[in-house]
C-alpha positions as CSV (number, residue, x, y, z in Angstrom):
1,X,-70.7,151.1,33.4
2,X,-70.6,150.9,29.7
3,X,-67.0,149.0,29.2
4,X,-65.6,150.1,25.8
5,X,-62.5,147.3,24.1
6,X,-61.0,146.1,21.3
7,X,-60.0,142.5,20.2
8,X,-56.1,141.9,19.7
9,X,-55.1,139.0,18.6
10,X,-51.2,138.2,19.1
11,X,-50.4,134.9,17.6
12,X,-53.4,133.4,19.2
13,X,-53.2,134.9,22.6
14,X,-56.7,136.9,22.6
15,X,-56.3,140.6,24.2
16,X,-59.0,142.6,25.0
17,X,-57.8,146.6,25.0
18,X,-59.6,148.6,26.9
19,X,-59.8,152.0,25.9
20,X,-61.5,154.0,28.7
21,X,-59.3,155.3,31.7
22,X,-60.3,153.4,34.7
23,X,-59.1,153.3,38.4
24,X,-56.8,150.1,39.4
25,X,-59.7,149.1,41.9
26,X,-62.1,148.1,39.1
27,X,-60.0,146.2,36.8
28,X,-60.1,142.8,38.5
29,X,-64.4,143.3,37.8
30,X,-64.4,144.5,34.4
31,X,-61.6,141.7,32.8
32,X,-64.0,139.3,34.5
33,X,-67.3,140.4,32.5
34,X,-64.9,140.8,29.8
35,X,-63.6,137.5,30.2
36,X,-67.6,136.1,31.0
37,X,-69.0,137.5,28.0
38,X,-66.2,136.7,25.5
39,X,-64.8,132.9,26.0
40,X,-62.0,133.3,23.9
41,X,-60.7,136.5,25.2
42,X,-57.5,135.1,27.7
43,X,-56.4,137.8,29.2
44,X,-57.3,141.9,29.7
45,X,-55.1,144.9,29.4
46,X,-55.7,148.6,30.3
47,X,-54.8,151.7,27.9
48,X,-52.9,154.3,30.1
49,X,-50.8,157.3,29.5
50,X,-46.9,157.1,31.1
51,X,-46.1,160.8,29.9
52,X,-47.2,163.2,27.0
53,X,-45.4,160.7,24.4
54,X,-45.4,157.5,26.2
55,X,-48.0,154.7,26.6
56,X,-48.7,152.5,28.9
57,X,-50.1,149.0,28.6
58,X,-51.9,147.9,32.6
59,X,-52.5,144.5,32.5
60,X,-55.8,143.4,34.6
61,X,-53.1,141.5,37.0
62,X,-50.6,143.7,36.8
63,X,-48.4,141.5,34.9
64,X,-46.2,141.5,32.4
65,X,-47.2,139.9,29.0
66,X,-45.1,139.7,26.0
67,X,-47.2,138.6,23.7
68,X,-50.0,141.5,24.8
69,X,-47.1,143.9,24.8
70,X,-46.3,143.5,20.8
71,X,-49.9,143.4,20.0
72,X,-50.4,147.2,22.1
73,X,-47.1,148.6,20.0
74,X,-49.3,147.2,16.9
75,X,-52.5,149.0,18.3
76,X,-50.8,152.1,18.6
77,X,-49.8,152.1,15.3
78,X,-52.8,151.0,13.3
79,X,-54.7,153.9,15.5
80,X,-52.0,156.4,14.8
81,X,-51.5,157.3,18.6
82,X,-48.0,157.5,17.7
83,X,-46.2,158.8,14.8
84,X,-43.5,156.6,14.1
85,X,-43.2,152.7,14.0
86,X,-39.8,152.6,16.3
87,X,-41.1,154.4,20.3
88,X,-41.3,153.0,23.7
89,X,-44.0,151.7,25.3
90,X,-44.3,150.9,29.1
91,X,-46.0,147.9,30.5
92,X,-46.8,146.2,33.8
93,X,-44.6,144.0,35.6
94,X,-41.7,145.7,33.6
95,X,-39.6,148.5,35.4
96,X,-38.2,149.8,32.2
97,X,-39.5,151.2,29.1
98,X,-39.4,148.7,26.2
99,X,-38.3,149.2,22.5
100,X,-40.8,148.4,20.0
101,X,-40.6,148.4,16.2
102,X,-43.9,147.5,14.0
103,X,-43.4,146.8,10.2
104,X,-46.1,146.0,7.5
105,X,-45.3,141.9,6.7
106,X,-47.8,139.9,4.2
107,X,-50.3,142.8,4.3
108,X,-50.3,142.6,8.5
109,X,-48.9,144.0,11.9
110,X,-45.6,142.9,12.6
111,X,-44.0,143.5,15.9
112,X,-40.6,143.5,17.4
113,X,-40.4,144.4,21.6
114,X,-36.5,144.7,22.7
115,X,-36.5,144.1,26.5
116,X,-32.9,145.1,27.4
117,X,-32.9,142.7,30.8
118,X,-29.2,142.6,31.4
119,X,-29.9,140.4,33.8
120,X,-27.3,137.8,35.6
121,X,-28.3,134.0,34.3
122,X,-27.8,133.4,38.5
123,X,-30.8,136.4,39.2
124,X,-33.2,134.6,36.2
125,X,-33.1,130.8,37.0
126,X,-33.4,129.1,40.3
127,X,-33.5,125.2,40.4
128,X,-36.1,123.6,41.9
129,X,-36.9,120.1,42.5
130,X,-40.7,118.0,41.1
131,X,-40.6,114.3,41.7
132,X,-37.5,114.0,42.8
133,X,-36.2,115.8,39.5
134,X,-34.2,119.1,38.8
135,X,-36.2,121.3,37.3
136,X,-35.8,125.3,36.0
137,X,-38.0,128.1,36.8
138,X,-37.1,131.4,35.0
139,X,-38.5,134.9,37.2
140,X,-39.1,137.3,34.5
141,X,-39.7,140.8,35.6
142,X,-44.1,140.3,36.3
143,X,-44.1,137.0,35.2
144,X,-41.9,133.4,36.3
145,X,-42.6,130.5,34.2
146,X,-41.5,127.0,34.9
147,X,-40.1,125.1,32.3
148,X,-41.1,121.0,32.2
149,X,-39.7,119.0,29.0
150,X,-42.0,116.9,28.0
151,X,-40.0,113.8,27.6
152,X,-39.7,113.7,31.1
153,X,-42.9,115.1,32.3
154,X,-46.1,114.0,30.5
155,X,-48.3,116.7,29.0
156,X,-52.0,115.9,29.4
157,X,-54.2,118.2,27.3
158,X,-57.2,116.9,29.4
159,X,-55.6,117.7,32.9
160,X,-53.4,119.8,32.0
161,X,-55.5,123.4,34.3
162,X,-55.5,120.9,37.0
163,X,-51.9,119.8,36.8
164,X,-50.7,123.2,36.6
165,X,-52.4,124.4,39.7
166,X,-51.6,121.6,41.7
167,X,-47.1,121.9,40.9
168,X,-47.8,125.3,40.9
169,X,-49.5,124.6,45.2
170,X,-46.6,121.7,45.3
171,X,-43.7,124.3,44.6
172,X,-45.1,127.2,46.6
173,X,-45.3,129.2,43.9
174,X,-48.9,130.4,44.4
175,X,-47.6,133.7,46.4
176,X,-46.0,134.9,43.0
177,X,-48.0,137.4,40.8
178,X,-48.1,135.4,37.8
179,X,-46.8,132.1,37.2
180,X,-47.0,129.6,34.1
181,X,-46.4,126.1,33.9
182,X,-44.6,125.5,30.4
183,X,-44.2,122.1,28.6
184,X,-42.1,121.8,25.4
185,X,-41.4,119.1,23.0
186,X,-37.9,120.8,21.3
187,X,-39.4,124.0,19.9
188,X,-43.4,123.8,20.8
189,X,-44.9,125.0,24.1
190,X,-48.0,124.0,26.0
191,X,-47.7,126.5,28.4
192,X,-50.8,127.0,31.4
193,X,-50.9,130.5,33.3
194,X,-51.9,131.6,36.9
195,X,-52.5,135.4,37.2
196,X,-52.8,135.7,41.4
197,X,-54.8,138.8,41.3
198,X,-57.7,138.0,39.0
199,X,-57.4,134.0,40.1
200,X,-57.3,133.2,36.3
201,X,-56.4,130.2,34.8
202,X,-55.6,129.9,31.3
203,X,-53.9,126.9,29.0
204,X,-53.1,129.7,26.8
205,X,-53.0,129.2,22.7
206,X,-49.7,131.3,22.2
207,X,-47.9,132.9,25.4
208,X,-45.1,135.5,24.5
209,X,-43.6,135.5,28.1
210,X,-43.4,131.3,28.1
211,X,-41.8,132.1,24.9
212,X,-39.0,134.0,26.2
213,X,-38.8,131.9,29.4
214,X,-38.3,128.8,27.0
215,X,-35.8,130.6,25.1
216,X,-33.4,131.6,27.9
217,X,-33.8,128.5,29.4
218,X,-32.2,126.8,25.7
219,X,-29.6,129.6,25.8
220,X,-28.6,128.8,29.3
221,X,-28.3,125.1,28.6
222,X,-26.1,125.9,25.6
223,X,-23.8,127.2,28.0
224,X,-21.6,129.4,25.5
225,X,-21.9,132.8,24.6
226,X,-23.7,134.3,21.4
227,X,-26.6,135.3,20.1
228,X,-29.3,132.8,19.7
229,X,-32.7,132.6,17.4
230,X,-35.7,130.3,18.1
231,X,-39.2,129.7,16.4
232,X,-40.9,128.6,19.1
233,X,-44.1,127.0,17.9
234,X,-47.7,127.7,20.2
235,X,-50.4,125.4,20.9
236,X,-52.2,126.7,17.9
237,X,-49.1,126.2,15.6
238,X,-48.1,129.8,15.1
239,X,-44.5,130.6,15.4
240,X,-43.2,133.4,17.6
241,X,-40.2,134.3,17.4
242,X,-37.2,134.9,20.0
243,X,-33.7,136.2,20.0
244,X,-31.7,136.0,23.2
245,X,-28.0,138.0,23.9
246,X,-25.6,136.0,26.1
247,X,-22.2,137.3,27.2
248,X,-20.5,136.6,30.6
249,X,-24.0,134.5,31.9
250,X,-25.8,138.1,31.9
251,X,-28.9,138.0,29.7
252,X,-27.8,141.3,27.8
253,X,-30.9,141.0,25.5
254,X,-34.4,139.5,25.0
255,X,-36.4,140.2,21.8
256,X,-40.0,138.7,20.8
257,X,-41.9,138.7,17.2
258,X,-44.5,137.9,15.4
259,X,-48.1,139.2,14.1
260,X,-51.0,140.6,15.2
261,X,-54.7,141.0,13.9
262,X,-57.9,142.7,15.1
263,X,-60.9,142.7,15.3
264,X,-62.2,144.7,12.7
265,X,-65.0,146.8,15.4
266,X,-64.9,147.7,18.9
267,X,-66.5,146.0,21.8
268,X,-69.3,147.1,24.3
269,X,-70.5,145.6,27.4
270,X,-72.1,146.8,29.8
């Protein structure tokens, strides 16, 4: 099985894109030789079709990923499988198609995904409690991530796989289909992420789903309505951006940014 993939790189968050059509049943094997082969590579995503005009984006776990969602509008683009730089894409984890825009910025892909949630603050968050301490978990559609400020919870680089596994056992959270474990220190994230299907584990340079997990969470604590803008800075210092909607505690709009580069050729293993 020759394994044919590109490189995207989202901010930090390595993608590998693989091109060839393959059955459900072999992606958990081929994002682990992927993943074996290429160190850096943190995650693995499937091109698909949706419909004659629409493409789809299958995460290895069946996910959802923002940050792999914006770098496969920008793929798209740069290899002209669609004709404009405003379409839909669909994606894993999601249940709706999601708006993408991709604009030319300092000579490079910039991407915008609109993920119109309109969802109830209530259906998002659930409280939960580690070491005797409130704590918030938001459940994104594919993806929960729970947020832990640093102030209050220590961040160990070191430790930090092992930390994340074991509150992630504590919490019963392991039945979920992806979880991460997200510290922040005001706008920076260290966020770690469980994928249950492919049993990875990944202390993630840039993660665009933390992102937007960490940016509702800083909405909801506002606790007014409006529309709010956050840099939120990744492990590797690169700023994504995120834009939240808030009107009568409904979520009424999510939207993540920021570049993406490639690998210049493709990728073979076999």
């Amino acid at each position: 099985m020759n394994i044919e993939y590109e490189i995207l790189n989202p901010s930090g968050n390595i993608t590998a894109l693989v091109i060839k059509d393959y059955p459900r049943e072999k992606y958990q094997e081929i994002a682990n030789k992927i993943m074996k082969n290429n160190s850096k590579i943190e995650q693995v995503g499937f091109l698909k079709k949706y419909s004659d005009s629409i493409f789809r984006l299958e995460m290895a776990g069946l996910e959802f990923c923002g940050n792999a969602s914006r770098a496969f509008a920008c793929f798209l683009v740069k290899k002209k499988y669609v004709p404009t730089n405003n379409f839909q894409i669909s994606v894993t984890g999601y249940d709706n198609l999601i708006d993408c825009k991709v604009e030319i910025k300092k000579k490079n892909f910039y991407s915008t995904i609109n993920l119109n949630l309109m969802k109830k603050l209530d259906d998002l968050i659930q409280n939960l409690v580690l070491n005797k301490r409130k704590v918030s978990i938001i459940n994104l559609p594919g993806i929960s991530h729970l947020l832990l400020d640093q102030k209050i919870f220590k961040f160990d680089e070191k430790n930090c796989l092992e930390e994340a596994k074991n509150i992630i056992s504590r919490l019963k959270l392991l039945q979920l289909p992806a979880v991460g474990v997200v510290w922040f220190d005001n706008n920076q994230i260290n966020p770690v992420v469980y994928v249950k299907d492919i049993d990875s584990l990944f202390y993630e340079n840039s993660c665009g789903s933390g992102s937007i997990a960490y940016g509702i969470y800083q909405s909801y604590l506002k606790n007014i309505e409006g529309t709010f803008k956050y840099d939120v800075i990744q492990k590797n210092k690169e700023v994504v951006e995120v834009e939240v909607g808030l009107k009568n505690k409904i979520i009424t709009m999510v939207k993540l940014s920021g570049y993406t580069t490639f690998n210049l050729d493709n990728c073979n293993i076999k």
